[in-house]
TORLOLO-459437 format. One record per residue (C-alpha): x, y, z; residue number from 1. Coordinates in nm, 2 decimals. Layout:
% residues N
{pt {X; Y; Z}; NUM}
...
END
This chain:
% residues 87
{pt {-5.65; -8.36; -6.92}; 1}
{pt {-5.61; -8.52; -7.26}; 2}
{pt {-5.75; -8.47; -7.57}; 3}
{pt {-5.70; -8.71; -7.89}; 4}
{pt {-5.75; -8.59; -8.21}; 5}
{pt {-5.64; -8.64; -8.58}; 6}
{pt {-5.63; -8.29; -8.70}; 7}
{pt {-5.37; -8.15; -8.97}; 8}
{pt {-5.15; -7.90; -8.87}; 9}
{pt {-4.91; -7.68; -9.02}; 10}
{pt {-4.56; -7.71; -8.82}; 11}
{pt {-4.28; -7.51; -8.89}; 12}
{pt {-3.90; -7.66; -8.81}; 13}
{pt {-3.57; -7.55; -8.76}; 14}
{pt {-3.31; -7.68; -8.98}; 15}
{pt {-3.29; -7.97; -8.80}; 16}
{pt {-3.66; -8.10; -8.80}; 17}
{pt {-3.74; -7.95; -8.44}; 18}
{pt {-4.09; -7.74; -8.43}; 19}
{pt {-4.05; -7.43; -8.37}; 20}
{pt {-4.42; -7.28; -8.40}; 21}
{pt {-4.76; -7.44; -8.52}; 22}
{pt {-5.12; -7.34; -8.69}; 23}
{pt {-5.41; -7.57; -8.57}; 24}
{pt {-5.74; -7.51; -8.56}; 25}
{pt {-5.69; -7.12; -8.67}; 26}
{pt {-5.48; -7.02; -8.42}; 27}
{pt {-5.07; -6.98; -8.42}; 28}
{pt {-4.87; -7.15; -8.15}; 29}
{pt {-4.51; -7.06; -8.09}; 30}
{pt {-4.33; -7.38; -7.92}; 31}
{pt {-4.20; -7.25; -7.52}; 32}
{pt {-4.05; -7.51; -7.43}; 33}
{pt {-3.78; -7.78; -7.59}; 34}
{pt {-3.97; -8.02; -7.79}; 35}
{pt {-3.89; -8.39; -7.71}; 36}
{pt {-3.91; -8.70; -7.96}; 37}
{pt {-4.19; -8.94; -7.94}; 38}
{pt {-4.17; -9.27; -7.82}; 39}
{pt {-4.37; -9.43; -8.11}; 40}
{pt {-4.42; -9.79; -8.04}; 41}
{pt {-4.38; -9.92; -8.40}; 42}
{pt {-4.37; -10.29; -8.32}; 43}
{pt {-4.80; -10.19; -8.32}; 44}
{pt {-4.83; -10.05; -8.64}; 45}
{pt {-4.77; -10.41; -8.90}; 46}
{pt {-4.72; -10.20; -9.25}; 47}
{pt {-4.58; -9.88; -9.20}; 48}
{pt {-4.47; -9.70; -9.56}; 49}
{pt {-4.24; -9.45; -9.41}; 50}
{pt {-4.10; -9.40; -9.05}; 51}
{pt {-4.28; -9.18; -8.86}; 52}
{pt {-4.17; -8.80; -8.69}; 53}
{pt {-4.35; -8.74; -8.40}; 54}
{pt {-4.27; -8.47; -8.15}; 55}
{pt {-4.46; -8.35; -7.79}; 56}
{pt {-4.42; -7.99; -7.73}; 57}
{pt {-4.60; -7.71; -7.51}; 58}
{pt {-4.70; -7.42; -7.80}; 59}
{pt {-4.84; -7.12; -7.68}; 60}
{pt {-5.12; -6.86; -7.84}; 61}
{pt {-5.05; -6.49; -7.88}; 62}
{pt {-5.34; -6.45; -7.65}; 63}
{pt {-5.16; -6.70; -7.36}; 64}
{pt {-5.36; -7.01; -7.37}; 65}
{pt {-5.08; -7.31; -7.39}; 66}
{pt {-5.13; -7.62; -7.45}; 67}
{pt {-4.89; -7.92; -7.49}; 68}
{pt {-4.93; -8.11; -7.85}; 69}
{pt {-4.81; -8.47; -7.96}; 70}
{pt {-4.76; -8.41; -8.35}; 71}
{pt {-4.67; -8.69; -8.57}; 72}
{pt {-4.55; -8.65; -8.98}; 73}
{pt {-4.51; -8.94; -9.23}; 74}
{pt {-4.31; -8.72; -9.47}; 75}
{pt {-4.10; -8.44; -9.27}; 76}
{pt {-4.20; -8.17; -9.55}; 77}
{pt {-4.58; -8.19; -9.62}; 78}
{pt {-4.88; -8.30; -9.37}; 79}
{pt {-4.86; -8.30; -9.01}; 80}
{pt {-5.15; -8.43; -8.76}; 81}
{pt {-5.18; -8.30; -8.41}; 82}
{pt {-5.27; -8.65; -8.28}; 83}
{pt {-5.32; -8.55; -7.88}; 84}
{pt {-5.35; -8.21; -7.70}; 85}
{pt {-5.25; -8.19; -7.30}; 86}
{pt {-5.41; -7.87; -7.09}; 87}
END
């Protein structure tokens, strides 16, 4: 089941950009799995400012519960939105 949201999100990266864990909601999610790229179909989107980051990745809780996130970031070092959440 899918959920889609537009929530903010913190994300921390690696040095490359990858998310390696996540607040949302309250709660801290460690990525446990190898996050994969989105396949952003831009040619819907007429007047973009900046070229979007987006990223799907399963994050899990301290307390177990994971969940699999699509996160998406106009600008790679302030505001990220959890845009969709998979259980």
């Amino acid at each position: 089941m899918s959920t889609t949201l537009d929530a903010i999100a913190t994300v921390w990266t690696d040095s490359d950009g990858i998310p390696i864990r996540l607040v949302w909601q309250g709660q801290r999610f460690q990525v446990t799995d190898t996050p994969t790229p989105l396949d952003l179909d831009l040619d819907a989107v007429t007047h973009l400012t900046a070229v979007p980051i987006g990223w799907r990745f399963q994050g899990t809780s301290l307390d177990g519960v994971s969940l699999v996130f699509d996160v998406l970031s106009f600008d790679r070092a302030h505001e990220w939105r959890v845009i969709r959440t998979y259980t």
